[in-house]
MDTraj code that builds the backbone (N, CA, C; nanometers):
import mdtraj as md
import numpy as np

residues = "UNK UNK UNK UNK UNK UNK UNK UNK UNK UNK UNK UNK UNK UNK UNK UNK UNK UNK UNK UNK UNK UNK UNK UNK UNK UNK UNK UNK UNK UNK UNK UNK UNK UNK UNK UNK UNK UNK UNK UNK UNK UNK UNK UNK UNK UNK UNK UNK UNK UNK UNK UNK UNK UNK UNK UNK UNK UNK UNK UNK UNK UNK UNK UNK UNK UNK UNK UNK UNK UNK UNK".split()
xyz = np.array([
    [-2.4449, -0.2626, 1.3521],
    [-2.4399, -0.1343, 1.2865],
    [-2.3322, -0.1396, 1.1780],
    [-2.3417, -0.0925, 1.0912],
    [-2.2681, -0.0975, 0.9802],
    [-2.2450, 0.0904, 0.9209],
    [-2.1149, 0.0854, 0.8607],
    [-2.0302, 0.2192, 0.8658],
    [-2.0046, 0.1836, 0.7250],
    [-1.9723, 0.2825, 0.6403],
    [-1.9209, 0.3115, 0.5017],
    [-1.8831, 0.4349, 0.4817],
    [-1.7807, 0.4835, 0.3966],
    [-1.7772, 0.6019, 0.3453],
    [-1.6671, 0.5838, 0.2262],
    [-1.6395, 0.6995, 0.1731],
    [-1.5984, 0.7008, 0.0278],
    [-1.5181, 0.8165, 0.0793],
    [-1.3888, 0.7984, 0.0034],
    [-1.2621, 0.9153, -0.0088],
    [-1.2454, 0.9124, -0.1645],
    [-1.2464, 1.0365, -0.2115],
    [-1.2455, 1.0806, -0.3474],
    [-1.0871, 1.1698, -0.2933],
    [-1.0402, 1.1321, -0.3611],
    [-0.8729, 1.2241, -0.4568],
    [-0.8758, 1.2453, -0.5593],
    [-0.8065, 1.3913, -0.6432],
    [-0.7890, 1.4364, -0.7467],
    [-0.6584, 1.3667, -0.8062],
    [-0.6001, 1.3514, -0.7116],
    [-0.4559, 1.2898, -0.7642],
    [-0.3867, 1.2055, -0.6331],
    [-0.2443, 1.1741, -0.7096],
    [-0.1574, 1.0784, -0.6059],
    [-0.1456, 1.1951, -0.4514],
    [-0.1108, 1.3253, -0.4957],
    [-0.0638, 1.4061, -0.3668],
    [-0.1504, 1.4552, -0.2729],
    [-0.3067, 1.4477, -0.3180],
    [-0.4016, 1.4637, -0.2410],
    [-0.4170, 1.3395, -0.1775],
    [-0.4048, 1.2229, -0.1936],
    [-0.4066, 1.1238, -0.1453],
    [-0.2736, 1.0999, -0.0139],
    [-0.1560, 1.1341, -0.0757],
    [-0.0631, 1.1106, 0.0418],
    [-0.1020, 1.2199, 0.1797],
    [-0.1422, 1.3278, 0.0958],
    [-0.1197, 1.4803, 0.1959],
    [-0.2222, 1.4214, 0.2993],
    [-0.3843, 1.3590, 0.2439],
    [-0.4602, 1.3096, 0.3733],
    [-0.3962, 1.2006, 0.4317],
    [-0.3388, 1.1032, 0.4071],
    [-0.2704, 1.0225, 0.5040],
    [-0.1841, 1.0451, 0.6211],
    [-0.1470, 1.1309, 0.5528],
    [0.0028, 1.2144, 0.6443],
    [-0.0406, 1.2493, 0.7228],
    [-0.1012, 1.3472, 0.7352],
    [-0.2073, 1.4328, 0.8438],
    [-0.2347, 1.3137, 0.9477],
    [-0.2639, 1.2206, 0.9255],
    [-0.3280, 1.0775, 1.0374],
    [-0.1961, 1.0639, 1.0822],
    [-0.1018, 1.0712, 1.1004],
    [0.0025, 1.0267, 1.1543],
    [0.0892, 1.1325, 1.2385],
    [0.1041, 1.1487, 1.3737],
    [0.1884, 1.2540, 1.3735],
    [0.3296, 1.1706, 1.4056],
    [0.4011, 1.0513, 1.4244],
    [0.5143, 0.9962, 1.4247],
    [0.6057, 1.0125, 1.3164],
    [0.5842, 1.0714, 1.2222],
    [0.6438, 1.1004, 1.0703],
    [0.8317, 1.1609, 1.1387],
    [0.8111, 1.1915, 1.2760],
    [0.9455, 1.2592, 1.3300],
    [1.0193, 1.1565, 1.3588],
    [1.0011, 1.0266, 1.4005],
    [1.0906, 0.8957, 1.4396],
    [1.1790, 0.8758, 1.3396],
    [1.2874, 0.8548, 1.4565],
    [1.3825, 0.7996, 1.3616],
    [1.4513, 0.7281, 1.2341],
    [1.4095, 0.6203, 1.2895],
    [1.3627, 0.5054, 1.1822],
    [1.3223, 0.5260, 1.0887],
    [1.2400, 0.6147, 1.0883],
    [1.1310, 0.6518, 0.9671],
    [1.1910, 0.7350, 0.8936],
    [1.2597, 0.8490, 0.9374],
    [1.3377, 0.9551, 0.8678],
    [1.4720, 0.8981, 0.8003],
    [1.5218, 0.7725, 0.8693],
    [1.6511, 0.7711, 0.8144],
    [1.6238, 0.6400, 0.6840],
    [1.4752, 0.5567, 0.6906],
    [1.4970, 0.4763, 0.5935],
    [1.3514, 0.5142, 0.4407],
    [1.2872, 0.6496, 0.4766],
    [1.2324, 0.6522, 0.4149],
    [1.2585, 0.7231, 0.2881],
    [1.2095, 0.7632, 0.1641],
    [1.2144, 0.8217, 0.0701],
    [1.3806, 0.8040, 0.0254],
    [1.3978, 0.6672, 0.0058],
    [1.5570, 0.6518, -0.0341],
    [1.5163, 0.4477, -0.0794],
    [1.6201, 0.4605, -0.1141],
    [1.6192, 0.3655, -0.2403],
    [1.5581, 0.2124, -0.1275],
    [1.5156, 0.1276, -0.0998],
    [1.4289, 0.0411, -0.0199],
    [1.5753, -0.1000, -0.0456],
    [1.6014, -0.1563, 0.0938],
    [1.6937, -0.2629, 0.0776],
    [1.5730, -0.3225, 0.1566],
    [1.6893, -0.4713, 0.1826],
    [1.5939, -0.5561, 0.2802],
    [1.5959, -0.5419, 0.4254],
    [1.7209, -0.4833, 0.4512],
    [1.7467, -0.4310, 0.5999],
    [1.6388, -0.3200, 0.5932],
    [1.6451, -0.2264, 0.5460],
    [1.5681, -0.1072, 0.5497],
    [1.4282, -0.1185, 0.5388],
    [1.3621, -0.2531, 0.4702],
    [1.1975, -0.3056, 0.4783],
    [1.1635, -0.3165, 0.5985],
    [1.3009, -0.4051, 0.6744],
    [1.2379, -0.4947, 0.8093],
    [1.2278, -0.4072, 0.8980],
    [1.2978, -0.2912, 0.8915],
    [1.3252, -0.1513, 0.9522],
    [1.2127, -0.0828, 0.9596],
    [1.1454, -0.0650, 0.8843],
    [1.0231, -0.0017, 0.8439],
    [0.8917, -0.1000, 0.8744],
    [0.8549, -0.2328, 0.8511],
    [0.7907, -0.2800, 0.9220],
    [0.7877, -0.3029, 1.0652],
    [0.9291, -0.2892, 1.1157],
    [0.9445, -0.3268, 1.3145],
    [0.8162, -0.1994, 1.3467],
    [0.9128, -0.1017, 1.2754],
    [0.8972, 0.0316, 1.3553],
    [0.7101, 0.1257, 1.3424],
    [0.6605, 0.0648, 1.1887],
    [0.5070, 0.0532, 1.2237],
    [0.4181, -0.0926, 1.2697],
    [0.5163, -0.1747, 1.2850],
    [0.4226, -0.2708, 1.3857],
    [0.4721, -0.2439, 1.5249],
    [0.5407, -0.1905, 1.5547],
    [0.5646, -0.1524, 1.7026],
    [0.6690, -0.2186, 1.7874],
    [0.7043, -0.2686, 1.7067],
    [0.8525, -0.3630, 1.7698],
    [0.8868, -0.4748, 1.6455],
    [0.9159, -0.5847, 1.7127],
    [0.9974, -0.7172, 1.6789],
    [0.8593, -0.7629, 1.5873],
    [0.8905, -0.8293, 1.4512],
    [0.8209, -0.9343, 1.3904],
    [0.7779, -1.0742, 1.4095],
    [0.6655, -1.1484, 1.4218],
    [0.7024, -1.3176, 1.4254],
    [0.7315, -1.3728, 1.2755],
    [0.8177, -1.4432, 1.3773],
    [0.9127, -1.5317, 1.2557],
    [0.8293, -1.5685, 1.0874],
    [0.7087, -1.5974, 1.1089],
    [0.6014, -1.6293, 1.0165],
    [0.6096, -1.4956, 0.9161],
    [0.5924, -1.3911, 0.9270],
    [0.5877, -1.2653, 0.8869],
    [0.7059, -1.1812, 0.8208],
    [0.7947, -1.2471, 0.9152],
    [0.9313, -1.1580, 0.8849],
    [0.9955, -1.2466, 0.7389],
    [0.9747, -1.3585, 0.7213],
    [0.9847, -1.4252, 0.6216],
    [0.9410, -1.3932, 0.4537],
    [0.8064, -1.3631, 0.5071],
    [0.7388, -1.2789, 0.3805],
    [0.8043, -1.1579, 0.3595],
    [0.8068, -1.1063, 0.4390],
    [0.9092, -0.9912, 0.4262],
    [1.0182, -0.9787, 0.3761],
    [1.0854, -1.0691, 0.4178],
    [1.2200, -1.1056, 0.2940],
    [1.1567, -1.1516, 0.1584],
    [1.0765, -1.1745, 0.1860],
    [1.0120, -1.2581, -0.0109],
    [0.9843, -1.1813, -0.0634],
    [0.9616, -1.0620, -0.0111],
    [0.8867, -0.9156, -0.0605],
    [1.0311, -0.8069, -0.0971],
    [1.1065, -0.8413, -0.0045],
    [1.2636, -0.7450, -0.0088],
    [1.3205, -0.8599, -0.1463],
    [1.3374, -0.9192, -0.1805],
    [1.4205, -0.9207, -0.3282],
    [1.3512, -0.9216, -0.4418],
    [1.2088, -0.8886, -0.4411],
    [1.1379, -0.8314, -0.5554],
    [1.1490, -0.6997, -0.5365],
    [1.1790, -0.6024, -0.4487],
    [1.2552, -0.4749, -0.4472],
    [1.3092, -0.4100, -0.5651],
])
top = md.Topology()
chain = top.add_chain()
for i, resn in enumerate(residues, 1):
    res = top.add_residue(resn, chain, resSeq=i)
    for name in ("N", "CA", "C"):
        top.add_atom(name, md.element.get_by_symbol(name[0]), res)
traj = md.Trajectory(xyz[None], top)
């Protein structure tokens, strides 16, 4: 069986506002204290633990730093 559908937005804020809604964790910690503020590399890995659900493998967390000094 095969599934498709299409999401149409008028703009960037209609787009975030439906995302948001899918999430009710937006209250965690983590999330409140490293989001909407200037992005370091501590504060990436911070933000990836905490939506992958814990600890990174080593393989991953690497890219992650490769990704934190193009920041």
């Amino acid at each position: 069986m095969k599934f498709s559908f299409i999401l149409n937005y008028e703009n960037e804020k209609e787009f975030f506002d439906h995302w948001e809604s899918k999430y009710s964790d937006s209250n965690e910690p983590v999330y409140l204290e490293n989001i909407n503020k200037p992005l370091t590399e501590e504060s990436i890995q911070l933000l990836f633990e905490w939506k992958n659900g814990g600890k990174i493998a080593l393989k991953k967390l690497q890219s992650i730093r490769k990704l934190s000094f193009s920041v």
